[in-house]
N, C-alpha and C positions, 0 to 999 in steps of 0.2 A: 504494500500500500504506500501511496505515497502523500506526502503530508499537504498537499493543494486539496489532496480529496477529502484526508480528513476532516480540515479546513471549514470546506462545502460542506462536509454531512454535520458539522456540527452546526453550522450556522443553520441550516433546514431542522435539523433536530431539536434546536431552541428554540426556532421560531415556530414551527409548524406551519409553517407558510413556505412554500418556493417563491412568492414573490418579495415579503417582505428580505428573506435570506438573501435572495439577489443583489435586492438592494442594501444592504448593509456589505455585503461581499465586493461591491462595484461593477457586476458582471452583467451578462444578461441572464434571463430565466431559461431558455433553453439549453444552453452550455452547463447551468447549475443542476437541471435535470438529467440531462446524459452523463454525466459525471456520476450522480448518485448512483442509475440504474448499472453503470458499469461498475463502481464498487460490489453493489449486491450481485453480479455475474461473477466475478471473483472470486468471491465470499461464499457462492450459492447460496446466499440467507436472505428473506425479504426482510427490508432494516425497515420502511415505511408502509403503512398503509397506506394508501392514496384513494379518497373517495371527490367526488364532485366539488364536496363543501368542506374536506377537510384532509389532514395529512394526520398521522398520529404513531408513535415507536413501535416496534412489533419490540417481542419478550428481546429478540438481539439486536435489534436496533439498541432498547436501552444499556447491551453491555458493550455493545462497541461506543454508544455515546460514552461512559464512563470511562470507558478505556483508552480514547480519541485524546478526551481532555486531557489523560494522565500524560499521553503518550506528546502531543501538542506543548504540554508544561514542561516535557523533559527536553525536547530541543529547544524552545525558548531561554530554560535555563542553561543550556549548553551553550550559547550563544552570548548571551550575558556572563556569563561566570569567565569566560575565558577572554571578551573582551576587556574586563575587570583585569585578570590575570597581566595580562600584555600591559596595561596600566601602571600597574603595582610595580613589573620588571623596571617599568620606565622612570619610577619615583611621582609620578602621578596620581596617582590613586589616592581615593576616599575612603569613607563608610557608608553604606548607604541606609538608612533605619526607619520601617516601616511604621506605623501605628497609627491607631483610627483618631480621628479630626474628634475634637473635647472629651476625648478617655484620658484620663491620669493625667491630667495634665501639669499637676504641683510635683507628681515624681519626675515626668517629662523633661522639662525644665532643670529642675534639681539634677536630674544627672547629662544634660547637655554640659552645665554651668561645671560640674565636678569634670566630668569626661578632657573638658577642653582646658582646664589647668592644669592635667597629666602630663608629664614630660614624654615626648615622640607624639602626643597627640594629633591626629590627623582632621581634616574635614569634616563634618557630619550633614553629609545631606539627608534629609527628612522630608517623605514620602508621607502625606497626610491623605487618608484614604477613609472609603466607605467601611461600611460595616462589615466582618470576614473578609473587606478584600487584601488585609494587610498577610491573613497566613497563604495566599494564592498570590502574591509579590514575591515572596519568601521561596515558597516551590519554585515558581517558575524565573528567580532568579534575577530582578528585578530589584530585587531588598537583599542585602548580606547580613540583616539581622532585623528582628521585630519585636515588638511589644503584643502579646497574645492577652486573651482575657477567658478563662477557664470559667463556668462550662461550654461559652458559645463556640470559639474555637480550637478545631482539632491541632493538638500537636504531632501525633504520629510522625514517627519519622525524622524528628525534630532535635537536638541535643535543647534540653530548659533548664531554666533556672528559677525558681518563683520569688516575687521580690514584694508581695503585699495583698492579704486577702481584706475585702470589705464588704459591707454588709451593703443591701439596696435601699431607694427609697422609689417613692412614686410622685411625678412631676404631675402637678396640675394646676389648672389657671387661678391665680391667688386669691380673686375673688369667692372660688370655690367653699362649698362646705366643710370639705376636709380637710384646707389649708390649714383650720383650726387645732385640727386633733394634734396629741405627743405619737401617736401611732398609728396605723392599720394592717387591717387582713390582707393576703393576696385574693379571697374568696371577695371581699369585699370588691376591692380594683377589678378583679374580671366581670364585677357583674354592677359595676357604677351606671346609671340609664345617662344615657346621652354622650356621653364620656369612654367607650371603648378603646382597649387598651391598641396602639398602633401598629401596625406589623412590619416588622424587617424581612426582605431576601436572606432566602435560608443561603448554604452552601450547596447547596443544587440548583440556585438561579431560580426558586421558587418563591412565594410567597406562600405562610402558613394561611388557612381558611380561619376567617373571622369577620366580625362588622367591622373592627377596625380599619381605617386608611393606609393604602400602602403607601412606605415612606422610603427614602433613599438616602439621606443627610441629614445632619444635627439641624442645622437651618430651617429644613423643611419641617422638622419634626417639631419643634419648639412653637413653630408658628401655628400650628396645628392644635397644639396644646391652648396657646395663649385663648385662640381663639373658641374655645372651649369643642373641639371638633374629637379631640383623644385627650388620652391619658397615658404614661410612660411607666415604665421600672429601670431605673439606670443606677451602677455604682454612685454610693454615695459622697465618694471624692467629686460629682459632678454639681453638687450642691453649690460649690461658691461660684461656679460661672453660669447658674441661672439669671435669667434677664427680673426685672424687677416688679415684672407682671408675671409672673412666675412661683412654684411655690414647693416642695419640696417635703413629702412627710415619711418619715420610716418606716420600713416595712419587715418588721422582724422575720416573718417566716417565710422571706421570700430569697433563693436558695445565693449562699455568697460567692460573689465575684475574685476570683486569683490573677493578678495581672502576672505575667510571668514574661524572664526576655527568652526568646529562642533563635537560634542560627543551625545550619545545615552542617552534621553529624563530619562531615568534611572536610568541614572548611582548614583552613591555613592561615586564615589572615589573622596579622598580631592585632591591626584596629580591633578588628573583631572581639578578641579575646582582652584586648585591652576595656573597650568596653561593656563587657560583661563584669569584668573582674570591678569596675565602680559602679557596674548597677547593684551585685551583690554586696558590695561595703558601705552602698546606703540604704541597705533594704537589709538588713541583719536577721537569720529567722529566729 
């Protein structure tokens, strides 16, 4: 197989549409369809269904799709890691360090500020990203280190370090009822009327089923809040950078948050391990 097709089938795969695929691909639609059909010749496996009105995975569609991505994320990371490498030869070279846009952001901070009064210390470029998309930076090579938040993302495969667990709260519009309370249920926040809690894109590019609004960004999400459309559960280090129409209550039994740094089991680079070695001597367990 080769990886233009993968490419194609995965773009058809997410989209369920040949035409939207097309169009996010730059192609035409009939070039994106003989492509697919000549994969599944290959393969003898039918990977779509294809009716009038709709396209949808057959049982091996969905494991080459999983297996496309893997495969897609290991050259991409091939690609990166070694143009990094050729860098590094040259005295060039950074760090490059992943993590999601207003997570942690008081450790954040704190260990850029420590990182960067280390002697040999190098650049830090900072990769501010969506929700889960910082451990798929990481795989695919993009990132040479990340900031993960346990249980949403997976580490598999990962070498970690954990550097601080915290408990949640629940964001909502301060004019709210609940703004008032010292605490709440999570039984309570799922079932607030008007108020449903927001949904994030899982790691399969899905969104979970709910009434809530699907969201993409802190931005989006806050404003949603403000305007009393959702309700959130976020670590409660996020507390001091709410806006001030905003409101912020605890949520005891709602399960805790581990931020932890991770890099690929591989790596070589001293930045790298230089900065792990001051994420752990400011996060002491």
């Amino acid at each position: 197989m080769e990886t233009r097709e993968l490419r194609y089938f995965v773009a058809v795969a997410e989209e369920l549409h040949f035409g939207r695929a097309a169009r996010r691909l730059g192609i035409a639609q009939p070039p994106l369809s003989r492509a697919v059909r000549q994969l599944e010749r290959r393969l003898g496996a039918v990977l779509l269904e294809r009716t009038s009105r709709q396209v949808a995975l057959t049982e091996a569609g969905s494991v080459l799709l999983r297996e496309a991505r893997a495969a897609l994320d290991a050259v991409e990371a091939a690609e990166q890691r070694t143009r990094r490498a050729a860098l590094a030869a040259a005295g060039r070279a950074g760090v490059v360090l992943a993590t999601k846009a207003g997570a942690s952001g008081e450790l954040l901070a704190r260990l850029l500020d420590e990182y960067a009064a280390e002697p040999g210390a190098v650049a830090v470029d900072l990769l501010l990203c969506g929700v889960g998309e910082q451990e798929r930076m990481l795989r695919d090579g993009r990132a040479d280190v990340a900031l993960l938040h346990l249980p949403f993302d997976s580490t598999a495969g990962f070498d970690t370090e954990e550097l601080q667990t915290e408990s949640q709260v629940v964001v909502v519009p301060a004019g709210h009822a609940l703004a008032a309370r010292d605490q709440v249920r999570m039984t309570e926040v799922t079932e607030l009327p008007g108020l449903p809690p927001a949904r994030w894109r899982g790691r399969d590019g899905t969104y979970p089923d709910g009434p809530g609004p699907e969201v993409r960004d802190q931005a989006q999400l806050y404003q949603l809040v403000a305007l009393g459309r959702a309700c959130c559960v976020v670590p409660e280090s996020v507390r001091s950078q709410l806006r001030e129409d905003l409101a912020a209550v605890p949520v005891p039994d709602a399960p805790p948050v581990t931020t932890v740094i991770a890099w690929p089991p591989h790596s070589r680079s001293r930045a790298v391990a230089g900065l792990v070695r001051t994420a752990v001597r400011l996060c002491p367990s």
